[in-house]
C-alpha positions in Angstrom: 18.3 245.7 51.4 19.2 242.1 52.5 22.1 240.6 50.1 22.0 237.3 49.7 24.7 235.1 48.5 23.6 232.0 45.7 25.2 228.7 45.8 24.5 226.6 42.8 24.7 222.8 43.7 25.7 220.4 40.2 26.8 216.9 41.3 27.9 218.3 44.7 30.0 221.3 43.5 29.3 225.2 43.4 28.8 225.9 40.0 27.4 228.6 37.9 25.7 228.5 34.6 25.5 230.7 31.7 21.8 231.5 31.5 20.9 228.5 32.8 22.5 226.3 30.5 23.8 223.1 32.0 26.6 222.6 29.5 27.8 226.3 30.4 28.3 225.5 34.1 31.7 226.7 35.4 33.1 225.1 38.8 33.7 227.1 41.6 34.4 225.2 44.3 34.2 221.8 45.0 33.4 222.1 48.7 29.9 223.7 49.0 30.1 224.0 53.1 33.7 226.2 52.5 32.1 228.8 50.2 28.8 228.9 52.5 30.9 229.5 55.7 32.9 232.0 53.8 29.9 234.1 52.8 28.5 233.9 56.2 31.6 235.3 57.3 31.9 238.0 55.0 28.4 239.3 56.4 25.6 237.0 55.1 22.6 237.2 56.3 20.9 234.6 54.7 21.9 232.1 52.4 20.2 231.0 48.7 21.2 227.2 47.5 19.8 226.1 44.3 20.0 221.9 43.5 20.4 222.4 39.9 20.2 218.2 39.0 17.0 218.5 41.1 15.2 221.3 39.2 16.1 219.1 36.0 15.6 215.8 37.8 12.2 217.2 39.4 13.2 216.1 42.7 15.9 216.6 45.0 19.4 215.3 44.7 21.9 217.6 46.9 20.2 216.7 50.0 23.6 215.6 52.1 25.3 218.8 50.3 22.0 220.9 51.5 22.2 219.4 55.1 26.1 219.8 55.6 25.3 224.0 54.7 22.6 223.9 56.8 24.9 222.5 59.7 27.5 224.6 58.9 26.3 227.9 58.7 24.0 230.1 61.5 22.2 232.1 59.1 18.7 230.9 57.8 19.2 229.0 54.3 16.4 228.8 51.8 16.9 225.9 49.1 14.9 225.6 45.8 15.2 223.3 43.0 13.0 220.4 42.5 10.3 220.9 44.5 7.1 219.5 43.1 5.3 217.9 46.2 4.5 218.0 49.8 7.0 215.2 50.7 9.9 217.1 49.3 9.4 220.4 50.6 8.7 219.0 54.2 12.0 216.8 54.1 13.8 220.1 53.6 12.1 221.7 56.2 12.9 218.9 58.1 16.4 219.0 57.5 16.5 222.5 59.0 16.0 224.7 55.7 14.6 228.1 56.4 12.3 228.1 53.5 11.5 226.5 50.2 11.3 227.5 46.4 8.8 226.5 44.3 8.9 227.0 40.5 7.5 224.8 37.8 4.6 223.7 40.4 3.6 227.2 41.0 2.9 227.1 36.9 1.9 223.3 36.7 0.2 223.0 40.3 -1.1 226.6 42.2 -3.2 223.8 44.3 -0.3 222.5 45.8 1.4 225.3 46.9 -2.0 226.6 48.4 -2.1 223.6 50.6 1.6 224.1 51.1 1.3 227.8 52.1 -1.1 226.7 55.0 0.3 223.9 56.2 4.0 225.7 55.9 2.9 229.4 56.7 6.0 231.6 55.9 8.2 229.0 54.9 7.0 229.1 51.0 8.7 231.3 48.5 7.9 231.8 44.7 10.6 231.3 42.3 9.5 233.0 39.1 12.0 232.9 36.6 11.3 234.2 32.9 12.4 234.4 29.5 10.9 237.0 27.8 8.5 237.8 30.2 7.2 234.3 30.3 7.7 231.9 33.3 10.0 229.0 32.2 10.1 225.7 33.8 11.5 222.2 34.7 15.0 223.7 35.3 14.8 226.3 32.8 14.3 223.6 30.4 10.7 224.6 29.3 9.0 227.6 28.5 5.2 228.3 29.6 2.7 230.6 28.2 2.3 232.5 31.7 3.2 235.7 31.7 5.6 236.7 34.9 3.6 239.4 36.7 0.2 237.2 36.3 2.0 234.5 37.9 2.9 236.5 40.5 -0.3 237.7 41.6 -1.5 234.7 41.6 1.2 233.2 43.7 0.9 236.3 46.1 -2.9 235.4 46.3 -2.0 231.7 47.3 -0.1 233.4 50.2 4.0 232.7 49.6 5.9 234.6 51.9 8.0 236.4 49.0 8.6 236.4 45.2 12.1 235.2 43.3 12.2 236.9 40.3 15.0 235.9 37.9 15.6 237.4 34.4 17.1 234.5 32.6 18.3 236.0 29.8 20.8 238.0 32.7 21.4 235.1 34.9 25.4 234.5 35.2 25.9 236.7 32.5 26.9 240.2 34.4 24.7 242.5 32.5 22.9 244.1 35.2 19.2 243.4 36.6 16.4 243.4 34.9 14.7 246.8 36.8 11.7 247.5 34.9 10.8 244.1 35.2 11.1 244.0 39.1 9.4 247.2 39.3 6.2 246.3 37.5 6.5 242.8 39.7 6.9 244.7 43.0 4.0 246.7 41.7 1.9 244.3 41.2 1.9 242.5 44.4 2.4 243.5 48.4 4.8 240.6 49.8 8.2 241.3 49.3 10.0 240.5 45.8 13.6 239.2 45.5 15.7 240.3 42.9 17.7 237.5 40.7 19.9 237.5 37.8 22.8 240.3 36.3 24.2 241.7 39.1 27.4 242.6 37.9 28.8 245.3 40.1 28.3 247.3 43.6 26.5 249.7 41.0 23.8 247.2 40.1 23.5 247.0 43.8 22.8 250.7 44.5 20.4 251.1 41.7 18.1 248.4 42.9 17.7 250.9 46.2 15.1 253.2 44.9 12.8 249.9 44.4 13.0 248.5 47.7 9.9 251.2 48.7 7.8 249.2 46.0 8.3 245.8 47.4 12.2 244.9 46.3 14.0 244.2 49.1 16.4 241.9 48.9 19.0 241.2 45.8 20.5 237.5 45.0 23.9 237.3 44.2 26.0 234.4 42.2 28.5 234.8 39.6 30.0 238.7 40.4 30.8 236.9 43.9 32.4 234.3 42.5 34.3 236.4 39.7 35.4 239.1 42.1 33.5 241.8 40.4 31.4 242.2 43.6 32.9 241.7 47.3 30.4 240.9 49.8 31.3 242.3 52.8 31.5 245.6 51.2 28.2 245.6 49.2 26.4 244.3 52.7 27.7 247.5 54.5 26.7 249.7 50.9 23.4 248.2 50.4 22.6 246.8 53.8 23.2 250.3 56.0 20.2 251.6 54.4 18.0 248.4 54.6 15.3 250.1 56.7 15.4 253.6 56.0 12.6 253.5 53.3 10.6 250.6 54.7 8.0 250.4 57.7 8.8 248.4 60.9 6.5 245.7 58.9 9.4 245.0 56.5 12.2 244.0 59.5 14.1 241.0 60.2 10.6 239.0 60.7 9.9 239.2 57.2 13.2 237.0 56.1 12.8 234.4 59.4 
């Protein structure tokens, strides 16, 4: 299972929030590019970079801070926050991102991300993040009537490459993921669903193993990193040894290019 380091971008800085409140962000770091370059060497495989002024903003706003990780680092970087049209998400691209997020249009505009998922085959990713089983939007700001999984069969129907699935109510707060939630998700649908939210230990890591046959197979990471409470290079050699041992050749590297 691929583990994937978060960086949270407010005003330029690494930052975390309390489920995803702004005014319970705690700074990290105020060099974005250091903590990216240190993950990558610490094993990363891949890198996740929210702009959290864009997703409340509704358009990007860490694009030099985007760009300078995506210079720094060798591993693919996929960026969300923001995202609601075509001339956003193909200035990302353009800027070298490995793929995009989409959240509040995937509730507010499934047309668009249709036209995006064909225009940008593979380079189109999901975010589905929910409160109660219902997608919230707009930065978290907003709560929709959609319920999660239906969302996420419709996304997977649109043809985005995976699914972000983040439990809000355990984002940045430690308490573990949300599994019966990413089971029925993974169950649900056949592209690949990425865990988000809770990971508080090496533990939580583990236990997400026996989903990755259904369709979970990789795990975001943010706060534990940050805190200590999980180290990277020894949760990619835990979780990452067995990546493929459950999974068909159809599920290798290819999928996260």
């Amino acid at each position: 299972m691929e583990v994937i380091p978060a960086i949270d971008l407010l005003e330029g800085k690494c930052v975390r929030l309390y489920q995803g409140d702004y005014a319970r962000s705690q700074v990290f770091n105020e060099n974005p590019v250091e903590v990216a370059r240190q993950w990558v060497n610490e094993g990363a495989t891949r890198l996740h970079v929210v702009d959290l002024d864009g997703a409340k903003e509704g358009k990007s706003v860490n694009l030099d801070a985007i760009e300078a990780i995506v210079r720094a680092v060798a591993v693919p970087v996929q960026v969300g926050g923001g995202l609601r049209d075509r001339a956003s998400v193909a200035q990302l691209l353009a800027l070298g991102c490995d793929r995009v997020i989409l959240g509040t249009v995937a509730v507010e505009n499934p047309q668009l991300v249709s036209h995006l998922c064909a225009q940008f085959p593979g380079k189109i990713v999901a975010g589905i993040d929910a409160r109660n089983g219902k997608v919230a939007t707009r930065g978290w700001l907003e709560t929709s009537q959609v319920e999660a999984t239906e969302l996420a069969i419709a996304m997977a129907n649109q043809g985005v490459a995976a699914i972000i699935y983040t439990d809000i109510h355990r984002d940045g707060t430690l308490s573990g993921p949300n599994r019966e939630a990413l089971r029925e998700l993974a169950t649900a649908v056949e592209i690949p669903i990425i865990a988000s939210g809770g990971i508080s230990s090496l533990s939580d890591l583990l236990s997400l193993l026996s989903l990755e046959p259904a369709g979970v197979k990789s795990v975001i990471v943010g706060r534990a990193l940050y805190t200590g409470d999980v180290n990277l290079a020894e949760a990619v050699r835990a979780v990452g040894q067995g990546r493929w041992q459950d999974v068909g050749p159809d599920f290798g590297s290819s999928t996260f290019a």
